[in-house]
SEZATI-499677 format. One record per residue (C-alpha): residue number from 1; residue in one letter; x, z, y. Coordinates in Angstrom, 2 decimals. Layout:
<rs>
{NUM; a; {X; Z; Y}};
...
</rs>
This chain:
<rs>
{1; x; {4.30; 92.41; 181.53}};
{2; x; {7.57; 92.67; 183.09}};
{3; x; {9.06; 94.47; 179.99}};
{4; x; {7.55; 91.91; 177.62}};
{5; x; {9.43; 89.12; 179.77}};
{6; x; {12.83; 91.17; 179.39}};
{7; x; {12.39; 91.12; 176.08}};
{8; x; {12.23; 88.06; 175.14}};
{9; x; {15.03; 87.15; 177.28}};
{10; x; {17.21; 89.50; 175.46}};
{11; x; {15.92; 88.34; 172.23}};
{12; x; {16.86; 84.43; 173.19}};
{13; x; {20.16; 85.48; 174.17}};
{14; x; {21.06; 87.52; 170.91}};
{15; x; {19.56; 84.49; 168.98}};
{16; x; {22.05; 82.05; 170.98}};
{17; x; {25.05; 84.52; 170.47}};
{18; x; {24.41; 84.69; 166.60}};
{19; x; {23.90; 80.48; 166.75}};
{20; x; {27.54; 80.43; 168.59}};
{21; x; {28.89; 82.73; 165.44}};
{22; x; {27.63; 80.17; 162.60}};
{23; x; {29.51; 77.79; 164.41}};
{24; x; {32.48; 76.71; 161.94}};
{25; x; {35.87; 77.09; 163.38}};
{26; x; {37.37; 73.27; 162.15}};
{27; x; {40.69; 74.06; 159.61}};
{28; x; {43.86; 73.16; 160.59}};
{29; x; {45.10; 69.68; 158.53}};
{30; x; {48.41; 70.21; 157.17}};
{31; x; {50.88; 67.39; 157.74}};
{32; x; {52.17; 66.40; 154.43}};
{33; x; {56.11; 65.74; 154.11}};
{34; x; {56.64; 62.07; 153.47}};
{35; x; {58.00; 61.21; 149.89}};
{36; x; {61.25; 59.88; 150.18}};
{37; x; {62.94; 57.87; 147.16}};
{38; x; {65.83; 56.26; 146.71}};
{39; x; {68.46; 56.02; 143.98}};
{40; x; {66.80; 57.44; 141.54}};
{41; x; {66.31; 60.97; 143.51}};
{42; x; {63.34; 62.55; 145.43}};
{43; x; {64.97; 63.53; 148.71}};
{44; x; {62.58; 66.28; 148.90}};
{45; x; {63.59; 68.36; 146.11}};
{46; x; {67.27; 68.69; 147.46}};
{47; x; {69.08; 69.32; 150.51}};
{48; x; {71.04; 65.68; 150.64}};
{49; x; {73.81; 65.35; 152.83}};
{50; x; {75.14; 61.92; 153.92}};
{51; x; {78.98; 61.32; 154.82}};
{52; x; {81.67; 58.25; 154.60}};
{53; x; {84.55; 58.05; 153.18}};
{54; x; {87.94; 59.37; 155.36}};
{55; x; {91.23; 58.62; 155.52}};
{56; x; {92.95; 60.92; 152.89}};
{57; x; {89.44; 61.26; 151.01}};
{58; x; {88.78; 61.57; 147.28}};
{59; x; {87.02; 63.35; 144.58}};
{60; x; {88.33; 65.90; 144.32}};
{61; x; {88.89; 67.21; 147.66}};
{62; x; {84.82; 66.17; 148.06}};
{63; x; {83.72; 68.73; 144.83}};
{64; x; {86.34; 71.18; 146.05}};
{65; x; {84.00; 72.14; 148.80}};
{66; x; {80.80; 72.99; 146.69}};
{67; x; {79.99; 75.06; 143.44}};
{68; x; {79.91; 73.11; 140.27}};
{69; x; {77.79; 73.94; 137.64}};
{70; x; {79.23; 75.97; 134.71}};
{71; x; {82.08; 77.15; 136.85}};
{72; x; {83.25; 73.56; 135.81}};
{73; x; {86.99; 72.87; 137.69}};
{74; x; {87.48; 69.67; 139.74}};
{75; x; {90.18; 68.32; 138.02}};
{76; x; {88.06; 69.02; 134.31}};
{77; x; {85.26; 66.71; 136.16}};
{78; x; {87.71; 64.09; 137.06}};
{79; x; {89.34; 63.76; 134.05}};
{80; x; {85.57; 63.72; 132.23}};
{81; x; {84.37; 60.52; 134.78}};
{82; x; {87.64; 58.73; 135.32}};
{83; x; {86.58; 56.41; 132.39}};
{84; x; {83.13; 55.11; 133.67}};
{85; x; {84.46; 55.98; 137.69}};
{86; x; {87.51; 55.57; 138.62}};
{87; x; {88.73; 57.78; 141.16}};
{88; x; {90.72; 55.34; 143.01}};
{89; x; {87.97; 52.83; 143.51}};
{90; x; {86.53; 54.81; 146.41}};
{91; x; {87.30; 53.13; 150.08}};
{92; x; {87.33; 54.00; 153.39}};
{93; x; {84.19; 53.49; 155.24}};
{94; x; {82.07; 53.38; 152.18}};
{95; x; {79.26; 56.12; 152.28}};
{96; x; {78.62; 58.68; 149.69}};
{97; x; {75.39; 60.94; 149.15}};
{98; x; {75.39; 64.65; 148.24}};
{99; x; {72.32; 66.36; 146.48}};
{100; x; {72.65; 69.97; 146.61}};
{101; x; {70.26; 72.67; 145.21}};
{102; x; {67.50; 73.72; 148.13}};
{103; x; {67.74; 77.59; 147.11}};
{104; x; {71.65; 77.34; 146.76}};
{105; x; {72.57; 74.74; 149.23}};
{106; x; {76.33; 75.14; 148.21}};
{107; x; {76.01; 74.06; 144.30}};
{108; x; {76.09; 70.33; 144.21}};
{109; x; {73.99; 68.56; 141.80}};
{110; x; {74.82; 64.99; 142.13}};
{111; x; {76.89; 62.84; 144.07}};
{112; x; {76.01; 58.84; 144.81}};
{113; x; {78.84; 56.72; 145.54}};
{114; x; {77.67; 53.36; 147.25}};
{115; x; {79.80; 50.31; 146.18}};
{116; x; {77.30; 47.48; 148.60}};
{117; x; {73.61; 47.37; 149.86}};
{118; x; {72.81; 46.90; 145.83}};
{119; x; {75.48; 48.69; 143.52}};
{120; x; {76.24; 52.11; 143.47}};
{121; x; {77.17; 55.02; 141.04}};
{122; x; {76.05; 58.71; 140.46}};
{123; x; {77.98; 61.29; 138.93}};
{124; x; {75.09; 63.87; 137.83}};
{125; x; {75.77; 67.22; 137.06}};
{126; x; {71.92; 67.88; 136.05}};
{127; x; {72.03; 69.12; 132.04}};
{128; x; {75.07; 67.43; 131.12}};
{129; x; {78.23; 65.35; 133.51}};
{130; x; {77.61; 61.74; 133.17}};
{131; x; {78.11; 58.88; 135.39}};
{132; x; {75.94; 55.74; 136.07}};
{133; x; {76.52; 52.58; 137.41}};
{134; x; {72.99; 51.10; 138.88}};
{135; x; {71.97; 48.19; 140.68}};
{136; x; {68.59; 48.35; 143.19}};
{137; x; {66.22; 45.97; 142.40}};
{138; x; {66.76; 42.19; 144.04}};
{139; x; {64.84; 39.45; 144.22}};
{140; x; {65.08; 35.88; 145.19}};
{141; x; {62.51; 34.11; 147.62}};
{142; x; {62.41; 30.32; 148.46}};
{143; x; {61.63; 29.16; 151.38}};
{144; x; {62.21; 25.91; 153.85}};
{145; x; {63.57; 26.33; 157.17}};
{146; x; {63.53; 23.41; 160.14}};
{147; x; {64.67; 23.03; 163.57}};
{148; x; {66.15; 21.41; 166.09}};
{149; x; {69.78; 22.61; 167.89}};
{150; x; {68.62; 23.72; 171.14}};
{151; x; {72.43; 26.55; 171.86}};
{152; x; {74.52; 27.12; 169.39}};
{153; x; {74.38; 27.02; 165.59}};
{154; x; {73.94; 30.39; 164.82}};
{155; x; {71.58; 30.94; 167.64}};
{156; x; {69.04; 28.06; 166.34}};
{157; x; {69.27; 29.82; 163.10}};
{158; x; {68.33; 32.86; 164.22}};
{159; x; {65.77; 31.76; 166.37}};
{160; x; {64.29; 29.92; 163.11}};
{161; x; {64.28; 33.48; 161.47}};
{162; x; {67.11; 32.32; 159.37}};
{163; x; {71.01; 34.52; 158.91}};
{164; x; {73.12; 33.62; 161.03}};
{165; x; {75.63; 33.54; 157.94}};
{166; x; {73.95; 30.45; 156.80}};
{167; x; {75.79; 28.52; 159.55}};
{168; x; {79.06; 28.91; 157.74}};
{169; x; {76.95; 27.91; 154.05}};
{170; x; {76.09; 24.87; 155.90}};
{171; x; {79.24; 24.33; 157.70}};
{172; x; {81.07; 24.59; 154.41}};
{173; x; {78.80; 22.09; 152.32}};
{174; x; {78.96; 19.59; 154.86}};
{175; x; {83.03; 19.89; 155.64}};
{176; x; {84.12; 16.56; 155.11}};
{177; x; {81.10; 15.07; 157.03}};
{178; x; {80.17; 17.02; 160.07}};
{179; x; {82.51; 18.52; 162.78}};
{180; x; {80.07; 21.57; 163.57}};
{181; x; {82.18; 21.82; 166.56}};
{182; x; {80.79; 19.20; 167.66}};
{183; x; {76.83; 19.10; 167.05}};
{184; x; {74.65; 18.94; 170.02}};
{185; x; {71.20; 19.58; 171.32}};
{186; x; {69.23; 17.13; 169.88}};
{187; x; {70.31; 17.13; 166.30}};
{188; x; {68.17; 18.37; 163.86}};
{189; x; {68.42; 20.00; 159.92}};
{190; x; {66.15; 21.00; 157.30}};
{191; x; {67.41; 23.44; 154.55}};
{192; x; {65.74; 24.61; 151.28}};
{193; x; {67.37; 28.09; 150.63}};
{194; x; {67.24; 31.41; 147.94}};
{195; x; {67.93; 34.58; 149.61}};
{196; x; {67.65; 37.90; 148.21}};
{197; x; {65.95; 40.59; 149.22}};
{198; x; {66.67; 44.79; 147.84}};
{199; x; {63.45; 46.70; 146.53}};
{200; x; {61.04; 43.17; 147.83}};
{201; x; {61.83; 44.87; 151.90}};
{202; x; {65.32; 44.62; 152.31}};
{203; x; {66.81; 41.39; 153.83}};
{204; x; {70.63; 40.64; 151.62}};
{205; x; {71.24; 37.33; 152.55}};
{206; x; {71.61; 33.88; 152.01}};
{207; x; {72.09; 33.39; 148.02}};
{208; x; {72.47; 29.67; 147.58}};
{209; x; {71.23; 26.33; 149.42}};
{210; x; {69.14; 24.36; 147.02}};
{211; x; {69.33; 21.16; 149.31}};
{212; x; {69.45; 20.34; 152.90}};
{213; x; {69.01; 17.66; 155.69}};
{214; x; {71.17; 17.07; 159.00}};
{215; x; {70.85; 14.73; 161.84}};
{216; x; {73.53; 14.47; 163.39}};
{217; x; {74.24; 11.91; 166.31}};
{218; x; {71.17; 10.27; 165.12}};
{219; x; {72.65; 9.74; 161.20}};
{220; x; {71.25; 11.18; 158.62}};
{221; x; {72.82; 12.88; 156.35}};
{222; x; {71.72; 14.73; 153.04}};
{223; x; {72.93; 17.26; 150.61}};
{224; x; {72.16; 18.30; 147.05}};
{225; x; {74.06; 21.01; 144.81}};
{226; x; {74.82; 19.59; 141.57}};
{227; x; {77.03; 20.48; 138.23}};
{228; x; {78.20; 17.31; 136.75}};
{229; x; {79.66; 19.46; 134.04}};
{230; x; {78.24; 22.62; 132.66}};
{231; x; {81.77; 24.71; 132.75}};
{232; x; {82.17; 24.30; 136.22}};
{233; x; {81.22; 27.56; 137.90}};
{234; x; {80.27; 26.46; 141.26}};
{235; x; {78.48; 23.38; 141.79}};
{236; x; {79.67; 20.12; 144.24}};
{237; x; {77.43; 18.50; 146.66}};
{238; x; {75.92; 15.08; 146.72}};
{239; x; {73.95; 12.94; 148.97}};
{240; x; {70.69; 10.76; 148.18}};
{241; x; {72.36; 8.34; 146.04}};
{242; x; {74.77; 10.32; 144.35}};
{243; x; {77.85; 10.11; 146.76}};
{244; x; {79.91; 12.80; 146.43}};
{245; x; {80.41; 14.45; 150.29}};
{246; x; {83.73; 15.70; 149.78}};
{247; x; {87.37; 14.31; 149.20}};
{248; x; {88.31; 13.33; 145.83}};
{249; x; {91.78; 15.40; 146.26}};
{250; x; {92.11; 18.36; 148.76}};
{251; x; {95.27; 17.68; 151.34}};
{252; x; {97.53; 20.53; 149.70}};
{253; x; {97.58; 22.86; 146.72}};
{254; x; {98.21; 25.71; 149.45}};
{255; x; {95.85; 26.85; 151.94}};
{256; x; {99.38; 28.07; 154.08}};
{257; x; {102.69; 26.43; 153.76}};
{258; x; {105.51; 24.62; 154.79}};
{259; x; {106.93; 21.36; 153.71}};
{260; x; {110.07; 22.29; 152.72}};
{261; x; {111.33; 18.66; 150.56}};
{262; x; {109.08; 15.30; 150.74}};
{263; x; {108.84; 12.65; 147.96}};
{264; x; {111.94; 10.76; 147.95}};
{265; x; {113.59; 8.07; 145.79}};
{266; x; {117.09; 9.74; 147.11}};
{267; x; {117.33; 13.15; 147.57}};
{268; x; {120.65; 15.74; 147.09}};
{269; x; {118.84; 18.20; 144.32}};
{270; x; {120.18; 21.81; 145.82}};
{271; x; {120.65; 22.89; 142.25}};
{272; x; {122.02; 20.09; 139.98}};
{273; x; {124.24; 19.00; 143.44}};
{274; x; {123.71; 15.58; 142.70}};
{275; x; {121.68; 12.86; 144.18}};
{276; x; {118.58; 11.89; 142.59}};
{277; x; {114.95; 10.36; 143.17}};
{278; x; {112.56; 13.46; 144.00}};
{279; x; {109.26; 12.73; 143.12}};
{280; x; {107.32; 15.20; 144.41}};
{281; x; {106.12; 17.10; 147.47}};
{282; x; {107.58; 20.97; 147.63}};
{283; x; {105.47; 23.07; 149.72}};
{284; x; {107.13; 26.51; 150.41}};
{285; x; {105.25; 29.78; 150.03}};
{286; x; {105.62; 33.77; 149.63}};
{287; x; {105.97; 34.37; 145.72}};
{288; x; {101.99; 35.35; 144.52}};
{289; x; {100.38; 32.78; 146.90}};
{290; x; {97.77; 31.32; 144.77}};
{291; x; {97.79; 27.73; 143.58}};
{292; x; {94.90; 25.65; 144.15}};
{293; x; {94.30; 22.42; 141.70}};
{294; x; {93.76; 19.35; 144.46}};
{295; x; {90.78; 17.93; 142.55}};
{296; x; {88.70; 18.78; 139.49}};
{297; x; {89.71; 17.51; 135.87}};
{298; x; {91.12; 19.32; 132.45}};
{299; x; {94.51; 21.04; 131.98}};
{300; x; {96.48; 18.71; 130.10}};
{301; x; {99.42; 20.60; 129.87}};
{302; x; {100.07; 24.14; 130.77}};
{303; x; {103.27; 26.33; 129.63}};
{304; x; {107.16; 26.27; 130.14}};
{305; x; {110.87; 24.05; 130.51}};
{306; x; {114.00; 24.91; 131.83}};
{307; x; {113.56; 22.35; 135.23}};
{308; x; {109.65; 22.70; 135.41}};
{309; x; {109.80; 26.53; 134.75}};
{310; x; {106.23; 27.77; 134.69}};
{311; x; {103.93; 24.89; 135.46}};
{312; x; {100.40; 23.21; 134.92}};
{313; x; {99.22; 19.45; 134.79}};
{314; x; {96.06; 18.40; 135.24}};
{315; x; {94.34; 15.10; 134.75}};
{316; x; {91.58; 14.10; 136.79}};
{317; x; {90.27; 10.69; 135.37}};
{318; x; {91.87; 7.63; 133.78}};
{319; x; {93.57; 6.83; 137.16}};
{320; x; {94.79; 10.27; 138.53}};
{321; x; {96.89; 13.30; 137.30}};
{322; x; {98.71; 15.81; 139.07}};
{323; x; {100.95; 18.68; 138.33}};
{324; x; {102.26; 22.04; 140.08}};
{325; x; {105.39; 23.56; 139.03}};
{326; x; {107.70; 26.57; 139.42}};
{327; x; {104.78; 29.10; 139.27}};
{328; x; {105.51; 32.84; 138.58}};
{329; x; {101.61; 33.00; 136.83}};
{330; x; {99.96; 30.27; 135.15}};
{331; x; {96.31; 31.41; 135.41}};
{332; x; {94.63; 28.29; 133.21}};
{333; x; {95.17; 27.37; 129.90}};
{334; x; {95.30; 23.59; 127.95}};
{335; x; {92.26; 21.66; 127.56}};
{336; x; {90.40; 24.26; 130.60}};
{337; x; {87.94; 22.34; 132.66}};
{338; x; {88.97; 23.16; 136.95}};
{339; x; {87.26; 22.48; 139.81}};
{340; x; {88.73; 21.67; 143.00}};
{341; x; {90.16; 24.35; 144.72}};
{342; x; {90.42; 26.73; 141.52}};
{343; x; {93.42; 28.86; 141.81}};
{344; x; {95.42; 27.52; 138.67}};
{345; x; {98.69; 30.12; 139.25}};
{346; x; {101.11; 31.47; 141.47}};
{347; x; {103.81; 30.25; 144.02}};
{348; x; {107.21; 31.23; 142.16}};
{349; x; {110.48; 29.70; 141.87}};
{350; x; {110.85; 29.38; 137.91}};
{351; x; {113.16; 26.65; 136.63}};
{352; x; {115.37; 24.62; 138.63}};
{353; x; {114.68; 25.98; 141.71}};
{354; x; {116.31; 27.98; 144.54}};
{355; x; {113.17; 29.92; 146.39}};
{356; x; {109.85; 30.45; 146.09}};
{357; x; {108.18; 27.04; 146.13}};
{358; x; {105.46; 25.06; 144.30}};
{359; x; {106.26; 21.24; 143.88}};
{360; x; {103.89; 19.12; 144.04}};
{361; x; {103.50; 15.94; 141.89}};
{362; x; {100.86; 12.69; 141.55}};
{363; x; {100.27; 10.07; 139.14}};
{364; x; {98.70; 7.09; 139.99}};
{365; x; {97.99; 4.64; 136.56}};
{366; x; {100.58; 6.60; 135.34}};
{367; x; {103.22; 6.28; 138.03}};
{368; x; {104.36; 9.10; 140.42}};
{369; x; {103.57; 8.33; 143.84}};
{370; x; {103.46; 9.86; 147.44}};
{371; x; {100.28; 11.14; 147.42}};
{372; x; {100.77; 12.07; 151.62}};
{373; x; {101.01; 8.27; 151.82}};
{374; x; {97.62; 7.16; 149.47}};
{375; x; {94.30; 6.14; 150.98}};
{376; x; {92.76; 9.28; 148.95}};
{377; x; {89.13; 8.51; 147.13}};
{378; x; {86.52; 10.65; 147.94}};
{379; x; {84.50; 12.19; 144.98}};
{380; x; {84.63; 10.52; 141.96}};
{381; x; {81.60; 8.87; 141.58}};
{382; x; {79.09; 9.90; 138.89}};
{383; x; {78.47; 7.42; 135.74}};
{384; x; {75.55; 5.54; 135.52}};
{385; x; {73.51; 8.13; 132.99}};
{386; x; {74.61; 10.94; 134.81}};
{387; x; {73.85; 9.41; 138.07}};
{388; x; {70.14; 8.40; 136.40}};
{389; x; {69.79; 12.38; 135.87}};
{390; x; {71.03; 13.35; 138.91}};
{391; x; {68.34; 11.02; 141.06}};
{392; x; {66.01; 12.18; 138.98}};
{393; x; {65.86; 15.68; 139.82}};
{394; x; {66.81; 15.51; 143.51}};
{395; x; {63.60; 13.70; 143.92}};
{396; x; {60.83; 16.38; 144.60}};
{397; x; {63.61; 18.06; 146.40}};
{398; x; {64.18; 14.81; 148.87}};
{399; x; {60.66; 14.46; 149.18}};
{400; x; {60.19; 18.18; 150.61}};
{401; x; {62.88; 18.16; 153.02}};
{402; x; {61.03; 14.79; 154.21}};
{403; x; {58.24; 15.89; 154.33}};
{404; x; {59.12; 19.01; 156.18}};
{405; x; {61.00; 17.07; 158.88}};
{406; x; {57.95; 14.75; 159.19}};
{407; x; {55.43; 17.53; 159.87}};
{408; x; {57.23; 19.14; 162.19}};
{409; x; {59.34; 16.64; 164.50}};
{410; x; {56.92; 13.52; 163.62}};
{411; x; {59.97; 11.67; 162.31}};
</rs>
């Protein structure tokens, strides 16, 4: 009996021992590199080195450190891009990718140049030397932001999960209505905006304001992009009823300068050494500072005379005209629709003049007067069919940023 029992202990043991063996021993799960894409290459399949662009930098002194393919020279590559990359268009700071062959890490196989967050070119040595120049995919999404100024500007903005950049959008369209120096807590704005985004993930900023609201001391005031004419490239903003917001006429056609000779009816001309009636404003300048037309209109004259030299008129309505002359450049041609603050040329000192200078001149109903002594306009205002148009398609827009501002501050 006592064998039997040490028997069958032996055999439940064995059994147990060969139940532990069936066991399965659970496999190992591989990790699985992540697929990484971008510019057209899978990281993966190359040993990619980033780097920026140094001081003393270029091409060639970047291929001279790795193996081309058919024991191509630098200079031979150079010469075979230069015509869809130019060499010298590479600057400091920018960054530059390097895709090198895994089992030869020192023979380069492409090279990614990147101009901004969205252009950028590749010089390929794969099968054949070529060059691209690509764009990532962008995209535009519309959205409405609100709030109220609680610190600064920028830092309501941001708090509204808005750029900061769009202060200076807004600061800009409002100009010659707002101080934004001077807003306070309290005031309130509403803004419909574009902004782009790289590959539907990447946040590129603020692309244009498609209309806004601000409250501002407790008055109101609105502001709608608009092209009154279709050759203008940049649009002008308007309020609710079709007010333009800025000045008719911009102070100066300089952004830096000096007044060097004010309109006079008696003034000793420094060439001619005579006295005569100077009817115009010179503002002094480095030769090359650009000239800015003072209000939109069409180039009525444009070209050259021995006490104009170089110089451009432009009419702005049946009332106004102005003209700039001495320029080095004229940069517009006759019958050219400007807007305001288009550079039309360059400070010179062609003609009768003796430095570089632009001189100023205004017509008022076809009289020259002292425009630093006129009650300016502000923007023309907008003809009756165009203003009809205008009101017209501002409407759902209005009604939005109302509605927005209702919802959310119970206005």
């Amino acid at each position: 009996m006592r064998y039997l029992a040490l028997l069958l202990l032996i055999t439940i043991i064995f059994s147990c021992d060969k139940k532990e063996e069936k066991k399965e021993v659970p496999k190992k799960v591989e990790k699985k590199e992540p697929i990484i894409k971008e510019y057209g290459f899978i990281f993966n399949n190359y040993k990619v080195v980033r780097d920026t662009i140094k001081s003393g930098d270029n091409l060639g002194l970047i291929f001279d450190k790795y193996k081309l393919p058919d024991s191509l020279r630098t200079f031979d590559v150079v010469e075979k891009v230069k015509d869809s990359f130019n060499p010298r268009m590479i600057k400091i700071g920018k960054p530059y990718l390097l895709f090198l062959d895994k089992n030869h890490p020192n023979e380069l196989q492409a090279l990614v140049y990147v101009k901004n967050p969205i252009e950028y070119a590749v010089i390929d040595f794969r099968d054949s030397i070529h060059v691209s120049n690509k764009r990532k995919a962008t995209s535009l999404k519309r959205r409405t932001i609100a709030a109220e100024i609680e610190g600064s500007f920028s830092e309501t903005l941001a708090n509204a999960g808005a750029s900061p950049a769009l202060a200076s959008r807004l600061a800009k369209v409002y100009e010659y209505s707002i101080d934004f120096f001077k807003i306070q807590k309290g005031d309130k704005f509403c803004a419909t905006i574009y902004e782009r985004f790289i590959e539907d993930s990447i946040y590129a900023g603020v692309e244009s304001v498609e209309s806004t609201y601000f409250k501002h001391r407790g008055k109101v005031f609105y502001a709608f992009p608009y092209k009154l004419n279709p050759e203008q490239n940049l649009p002008d903003y308007y309020d609710e009823n079709g007010n333009g917001l800025k000045s008719m006429f911009l102070k100066a056609p300089l952004d830096y300068f000096r007044i060097s000779s004010r309109f006079s009816g008696r003034r000793f001309h420094p060439v001619q050494k005579r006295w005569k009636a100077h009817n115009g404003t010179d503002y002094a300048a480095a030769t090359g500072t650009p000239i800015k037309t003072t209000a939109s209109g069409v180039v009525e004259r444009a070209g050259y005379t021995s006490g104009n030299g170089n110089y451009v008129k432009v009419r702005h309505n049946g009332t106004y005209s102005t003209q700039y002359l001495h320029m080095s450049k004229i940069l517009v041609k006759k019958g050219q629709y400007v807007t305001q603050g288009q550079v039309i040329g360059k400070v010179g000192s062609t003609g009768l003049a003796t430095g570089p200078h632009v001189c100023y001149r205004f017509w008022k109903n076809g009289v020259q007067v002292d425009p630093l002594r006129l009650q300016l306009p502000s923007a023309e205002p907008m003809k009756k069919e165009a203003k009809e148009q205008y009101l017209k398609y501002i409407e759902p827009l209005k009604k939005e940023l109302d509605s927005v501002m209702t919802t959310k501050f119970k206005e």
